[in-house]
C-alpha positions, -999 to 999 in steps of 0.1 A, spaced: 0 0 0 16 35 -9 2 56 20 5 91 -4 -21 78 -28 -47 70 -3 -78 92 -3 -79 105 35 -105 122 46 -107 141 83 -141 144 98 -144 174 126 -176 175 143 -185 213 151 -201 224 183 -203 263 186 -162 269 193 -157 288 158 -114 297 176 -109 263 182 -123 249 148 -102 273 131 -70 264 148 -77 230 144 -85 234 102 -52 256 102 -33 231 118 -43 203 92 -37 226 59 1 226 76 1 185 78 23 168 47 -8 151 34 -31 160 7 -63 156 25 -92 144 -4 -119 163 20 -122 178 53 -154 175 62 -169 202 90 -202 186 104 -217 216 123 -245 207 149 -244 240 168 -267 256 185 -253 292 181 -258 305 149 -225 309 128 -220 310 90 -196 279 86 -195 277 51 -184 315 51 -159 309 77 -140 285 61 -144 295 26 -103 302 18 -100 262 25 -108 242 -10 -110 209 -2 -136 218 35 -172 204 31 -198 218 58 -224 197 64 -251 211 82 -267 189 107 -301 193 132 -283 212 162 -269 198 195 -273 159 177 -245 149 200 -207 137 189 -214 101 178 -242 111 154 -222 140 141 -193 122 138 -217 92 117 -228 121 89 -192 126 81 -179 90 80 -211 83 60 -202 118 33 -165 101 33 -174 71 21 -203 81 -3 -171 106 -16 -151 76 -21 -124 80 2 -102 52 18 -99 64 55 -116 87 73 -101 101 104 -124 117 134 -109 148 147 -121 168 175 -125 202 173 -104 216 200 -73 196 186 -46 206 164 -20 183 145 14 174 137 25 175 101 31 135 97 1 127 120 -17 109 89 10 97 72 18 79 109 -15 66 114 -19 48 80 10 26 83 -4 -3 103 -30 -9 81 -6 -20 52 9 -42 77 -22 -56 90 -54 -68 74 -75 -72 104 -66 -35 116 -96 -13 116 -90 17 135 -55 34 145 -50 65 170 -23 83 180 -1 100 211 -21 126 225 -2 154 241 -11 188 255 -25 219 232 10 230 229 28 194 222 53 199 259 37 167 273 17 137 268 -20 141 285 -18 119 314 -52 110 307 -43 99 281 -12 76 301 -39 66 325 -68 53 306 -54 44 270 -14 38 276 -18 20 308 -35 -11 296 -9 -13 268 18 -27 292 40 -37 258 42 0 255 55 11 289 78 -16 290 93 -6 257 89 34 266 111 24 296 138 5 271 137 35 243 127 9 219 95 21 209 78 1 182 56 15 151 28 4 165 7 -16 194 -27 -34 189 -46 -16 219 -69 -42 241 -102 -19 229 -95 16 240 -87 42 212 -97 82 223 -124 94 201 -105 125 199 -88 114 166 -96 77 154 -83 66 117 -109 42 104 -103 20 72 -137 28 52 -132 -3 34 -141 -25 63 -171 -2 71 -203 -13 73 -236 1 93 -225 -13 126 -189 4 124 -204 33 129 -212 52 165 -245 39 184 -271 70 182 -279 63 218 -247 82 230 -250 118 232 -214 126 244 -189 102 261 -183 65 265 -196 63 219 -161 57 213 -152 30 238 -185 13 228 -180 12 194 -141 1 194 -154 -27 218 -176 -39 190 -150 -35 166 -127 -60 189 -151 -85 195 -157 -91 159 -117 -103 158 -105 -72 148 -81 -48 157 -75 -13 172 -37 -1 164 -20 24 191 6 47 167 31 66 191 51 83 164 12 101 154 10 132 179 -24 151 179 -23 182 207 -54 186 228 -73 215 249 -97 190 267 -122 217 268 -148 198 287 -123 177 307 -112 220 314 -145 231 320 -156 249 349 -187 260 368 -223 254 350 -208 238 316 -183 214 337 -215 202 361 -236 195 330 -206 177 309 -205 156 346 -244 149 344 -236 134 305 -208 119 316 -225 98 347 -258 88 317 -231 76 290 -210 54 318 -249 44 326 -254 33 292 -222 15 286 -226 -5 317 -259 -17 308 -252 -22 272 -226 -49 283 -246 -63 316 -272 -86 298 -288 -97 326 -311 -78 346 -299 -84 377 -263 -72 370 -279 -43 350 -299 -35 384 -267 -37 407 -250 -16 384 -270 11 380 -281 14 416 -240 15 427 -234 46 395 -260 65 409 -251 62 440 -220 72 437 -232 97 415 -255 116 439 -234 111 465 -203 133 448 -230 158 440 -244 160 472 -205 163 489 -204 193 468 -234 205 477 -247 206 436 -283 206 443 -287 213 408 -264 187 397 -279 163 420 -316 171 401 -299 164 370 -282 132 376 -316 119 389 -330 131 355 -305 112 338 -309 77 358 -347 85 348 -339 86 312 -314 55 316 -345 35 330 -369 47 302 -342 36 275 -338 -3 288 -355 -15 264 -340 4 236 -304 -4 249 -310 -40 253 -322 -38 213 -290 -24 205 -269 -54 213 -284 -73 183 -266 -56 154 -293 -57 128 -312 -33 152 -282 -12 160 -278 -7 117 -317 1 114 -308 25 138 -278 45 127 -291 43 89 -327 59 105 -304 92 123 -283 95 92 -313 102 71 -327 121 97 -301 143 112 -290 163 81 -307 204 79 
């Protein structure tokens, strides 16, 4: 496979930061790869004039989505749009990162290496490239104990096939082994869509490839967020993790357990911190975790989960 004759495309899904999506598109017209199409899917809920906006850029295609349809969702129109365009891979970006030049180049080189690779992802440092996130160390390089091991020697490999973890911040996906259930579940608003899906992806034998030599910087705006807009990203948070654990608990029993020690851990947090507003929130969420049982439990069978994600891609476009 010659890397520099794939057609890449980057997906960005938009949410109302119009600095950050422009540092973010600057930062890829810098990289060393001829991108076939950046695609800008814009779900805000402020009013901005994308397509304006970006207009010195070529190759960027807005698509205009319903507002506030959440990050898998957006993220599905634009994998969808790369793959009606023809392209090879596709790589999800968030907005509030910015690149290295070789970060594509990087991130395709497993996949001519290995046929059962899906998805690759790379180092994730800080905004300003001093440091790896140690998020990032604790949740997606700490299961990877290959990786450590050979950090600690300074023998770094090219690459490391991750257990199912892969930060939805940047994912490269091979469209060619796409099909409707490789794309995000439509019952994730924000957080946890990513883990879910890569865990599909894994138990159907394939494979996630970790890329240390690709380097994205990220702000970790929500992870940064503070007062109002941090307790609300917490309230999604604690509903997503809700989700997740009873998409993989098929029994009702361990779905009950689970549920009943989240939220209480949950409200208890809140309460500590005397977020009475959080506190109301969270129990809204646990509500709406209840109500959607049924519709999770559907989800597991992957003819459902397609019907699904084909039904918000027809519906979520302006």
């Amino acid at each position: 496979m010659n890397i520099h004759k794939q057609k890449v495309s980057v997906v960005i899904p938009f949410y109302n930061k119009v600095n950050d999506l422009k540092a973010c598109v600057a930062s890829l017209q810098k990289a060393n790869y001829d991108f076939h199409h950046i695609f800008v899917v814009d779900n805000s809920t402020q009013s901005f004039d994308t397509a304006h906006l970006l207009a010195a850029y070529s190759n960027i295609k807005v698509i205009k989505a319903k507002p506030r349809i959440g990050f898998g969702r957006a993220c599905n129109l634009g994998l969808y749009a790369s793959i009606e365009a023809g392209d090879d891979y596709a790589v999800i970006l968030n907005q509030d990162a910015v690149v290295k030049p070789d970060f594509a180049n990087e991130l395709l080189k497993p996949f001519a290496k290995d046929k059962d690779i899906v998805v690759s992802f790379p180092m994730i440092m800080g905004y300003d490239f001093s440091n790896i996130s140690s998020m990032f160390v604790s949740y997606y390089l700490s299961p990877m104990p290959e990786f450590i091991y050979d950090a600690s020697q300074q023998n770094i490999q090219e690459y490391y096939i991750s257990p199912s973890r892969g930060s939805g911040a940047c994912l490269m996906f091979d469209l060619s082994q796409m099909s409707a259930i490789h794309f995000f579940d439509p019952n994730f608003f924000m957080y946890c869509e990513d883990l879910e899906l890569l865990e599909r992806i894994v138990q159907e034998g394939k494979k996630i490839a970790f890329v240390p030599s690709a380097c994205i910087g990220h702000r970790h705006s929500n992870v940064n967020a503070e007062g109002k807009a941090a307790e609300e990203i917490d309230v999604w948070k604690h509903q997503s993790y809700l989700q997740l654990a009873f998409k993989r608990e098929q029994s009702l029993g361990g779905n009950l357990l689970l549920f009943s020690k989240l939220s209480i851990l949950q409200n208890m947090k809140a309460l500590g911190r005397l977020q009475l507003s959080t506190l109301f929130q969270s129990w809204m969420a646990q509500l709406k975790v209840l109500s959607m049982i049924g519709r999770i439990s559907q989800s597991r069978r992957l003819d459902v989960l397609a019907k699904s994600i084909e039904q918000h891609l027809r519906e979520d476009k302006q």
